[in-house]
C-alpha positions in Angstrom: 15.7 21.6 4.7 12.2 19.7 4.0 12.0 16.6 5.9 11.6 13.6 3.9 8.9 10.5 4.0 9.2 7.6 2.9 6.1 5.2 2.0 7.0 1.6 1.9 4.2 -0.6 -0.2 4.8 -4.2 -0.2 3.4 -6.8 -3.2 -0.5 -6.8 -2.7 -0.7 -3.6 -0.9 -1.6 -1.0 -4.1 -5.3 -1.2 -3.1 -4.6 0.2 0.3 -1.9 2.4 -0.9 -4.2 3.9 -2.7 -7.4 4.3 -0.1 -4.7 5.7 2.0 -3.6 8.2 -0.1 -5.9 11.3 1.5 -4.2 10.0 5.0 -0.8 10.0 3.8 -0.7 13.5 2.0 -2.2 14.8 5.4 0.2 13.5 7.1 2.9 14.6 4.3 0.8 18.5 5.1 1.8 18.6 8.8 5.3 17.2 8.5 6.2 19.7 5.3 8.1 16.5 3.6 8.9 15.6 0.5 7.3 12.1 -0.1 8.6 9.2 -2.2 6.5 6.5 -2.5 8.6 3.1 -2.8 7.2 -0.1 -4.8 8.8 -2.8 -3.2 8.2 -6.1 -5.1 9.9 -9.6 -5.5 11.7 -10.8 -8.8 9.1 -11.6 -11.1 9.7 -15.1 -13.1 8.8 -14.6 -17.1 6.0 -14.6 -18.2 4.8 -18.2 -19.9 2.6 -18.6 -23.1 0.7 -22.6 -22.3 2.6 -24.0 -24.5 5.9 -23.2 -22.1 6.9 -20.4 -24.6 8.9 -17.4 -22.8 6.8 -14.4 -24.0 8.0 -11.8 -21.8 11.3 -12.4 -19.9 12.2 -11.2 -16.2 13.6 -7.5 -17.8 10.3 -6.9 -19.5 7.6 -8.5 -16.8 9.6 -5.6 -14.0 9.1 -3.0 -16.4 5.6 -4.0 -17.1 5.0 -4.1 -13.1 6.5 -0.9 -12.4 4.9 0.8 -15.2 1.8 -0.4 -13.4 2.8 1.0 -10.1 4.0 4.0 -10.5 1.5 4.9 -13.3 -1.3 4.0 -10.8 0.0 5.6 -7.3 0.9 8.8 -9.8 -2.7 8.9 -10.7 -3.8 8.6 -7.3 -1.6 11.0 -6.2 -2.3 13.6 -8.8 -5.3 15.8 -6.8 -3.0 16.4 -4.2 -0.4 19.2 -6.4 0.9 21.2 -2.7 2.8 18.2 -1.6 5.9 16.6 -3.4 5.5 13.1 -4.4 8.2 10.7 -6.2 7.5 7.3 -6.9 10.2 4.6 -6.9 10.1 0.7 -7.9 12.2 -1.7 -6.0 12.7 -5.2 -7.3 14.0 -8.1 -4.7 13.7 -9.1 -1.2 11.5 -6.5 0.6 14.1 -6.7 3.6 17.1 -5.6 1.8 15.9 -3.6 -0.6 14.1 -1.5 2.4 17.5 -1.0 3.8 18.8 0.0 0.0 15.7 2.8 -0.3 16.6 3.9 3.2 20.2 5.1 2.4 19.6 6.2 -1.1 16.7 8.6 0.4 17.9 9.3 4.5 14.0 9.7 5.3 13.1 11.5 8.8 9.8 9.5 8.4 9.1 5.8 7.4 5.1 5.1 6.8 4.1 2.1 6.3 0.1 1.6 4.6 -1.4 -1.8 4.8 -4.8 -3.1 5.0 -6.0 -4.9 8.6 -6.9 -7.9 7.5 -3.5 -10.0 6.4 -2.9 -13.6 7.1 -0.3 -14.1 9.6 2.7 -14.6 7.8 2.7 -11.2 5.7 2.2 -9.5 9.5 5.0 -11.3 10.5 6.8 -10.2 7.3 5.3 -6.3 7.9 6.9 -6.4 11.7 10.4 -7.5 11.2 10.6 -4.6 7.9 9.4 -2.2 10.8 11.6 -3.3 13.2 14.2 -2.7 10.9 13.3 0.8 10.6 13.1 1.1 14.3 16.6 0.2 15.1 17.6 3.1 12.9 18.4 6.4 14.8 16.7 9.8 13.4 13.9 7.6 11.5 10.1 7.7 13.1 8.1 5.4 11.9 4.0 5.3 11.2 1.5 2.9 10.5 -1.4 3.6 8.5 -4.2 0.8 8.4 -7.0 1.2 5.8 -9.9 -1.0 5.7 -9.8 -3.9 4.0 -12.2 -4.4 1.2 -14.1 -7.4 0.3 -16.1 -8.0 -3.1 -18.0 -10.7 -2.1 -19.2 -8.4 1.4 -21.0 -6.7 -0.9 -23.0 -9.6 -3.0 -24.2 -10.9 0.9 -27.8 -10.7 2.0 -27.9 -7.5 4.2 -27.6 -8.7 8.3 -30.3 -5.8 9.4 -34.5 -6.8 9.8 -36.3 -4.3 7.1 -38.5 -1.4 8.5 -41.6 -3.0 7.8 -40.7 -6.6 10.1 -39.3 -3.8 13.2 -43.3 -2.3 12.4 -44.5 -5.7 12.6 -43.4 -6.8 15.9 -43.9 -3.7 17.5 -47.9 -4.3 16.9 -47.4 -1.7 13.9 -50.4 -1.3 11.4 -49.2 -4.5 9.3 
């Protein structure tokens, strides 16, 4: 029998779900699982035109959103054709519907990916799902960090001294 992992992504977490795809399939390599990745996302309310028109009710906005997800992760996923992966939407409270997606699938392995920098009350949310998992006997648990990415890091004046200023004060020929 394979063992089985299961990937719990929270709302917010696709980006690093899918940096930390390459870690997770390695991981998926040494373990010989089967891997299911599992969406888990609150209720969404429907969607509103600005006039206060319904134009997509609750039904329609989760199928949109886990269309999305699983569409994405499967495309992120696809390089990788040695290891098994499944992807699952959840809709609810993450804490129950964790628990749901635990007996449906019996995982030997629980990874969690998030990205490092998170405000405190979504850590707070992350350690009480993993402690969760941690009461359960059989389950190991991992947790992947990837690095978080920031746009605006990128449109920031560079924090090094250019070649020619180091040349400069060293008595250089400028």
């Amino acid at each position: 029998m394979k063992a089985r992992m299961l990937v719990v992504l929270l709302e917010g977490q696709e980006a690093a779900a899918i940096q930390g795809i390459t870690a997770l399939v390695a991981v998926a390599r040494a373990e010989r699982a089967v891997v299911r990745l599992a969406y888990l996302h609150r209720i969404p309310s429907p969607r509103m035109d600005r006039h206060g028109r319904v134009v997509a009710d609750t039904d329609r906005e989760m199928a949109r959103i886990a269309g999305t997800a699983v569409e994405s992760l499967q495309v992120a996923a696809r390089p990788y054709t040695d290891v098994e992966i499944e992807t699952v939407a959840r809709f609810g409270a993450p804490g129950p519907e964790l628990g749901f997606e635990l007996d449906a699938f019996a995982p030997t392995l629980v990874t969690f990916l998030t990205a490092r920098a998170r405000g405190p009350l979504a850590r707070l949310q992350l350690w009480a799902l993993r402690r969760r998992i941690w009461l359960r006997p059989g389950v190991r648990l991992i947790v992947l960090e990837t690095a978080w990415w920031r746009p605006e890091a990128l449109r920031r004046e560079p924090a090094t001294t250019p070649l020619w200023e180091f040349i400069r004060m060293a008595g250089g020929p400028y």
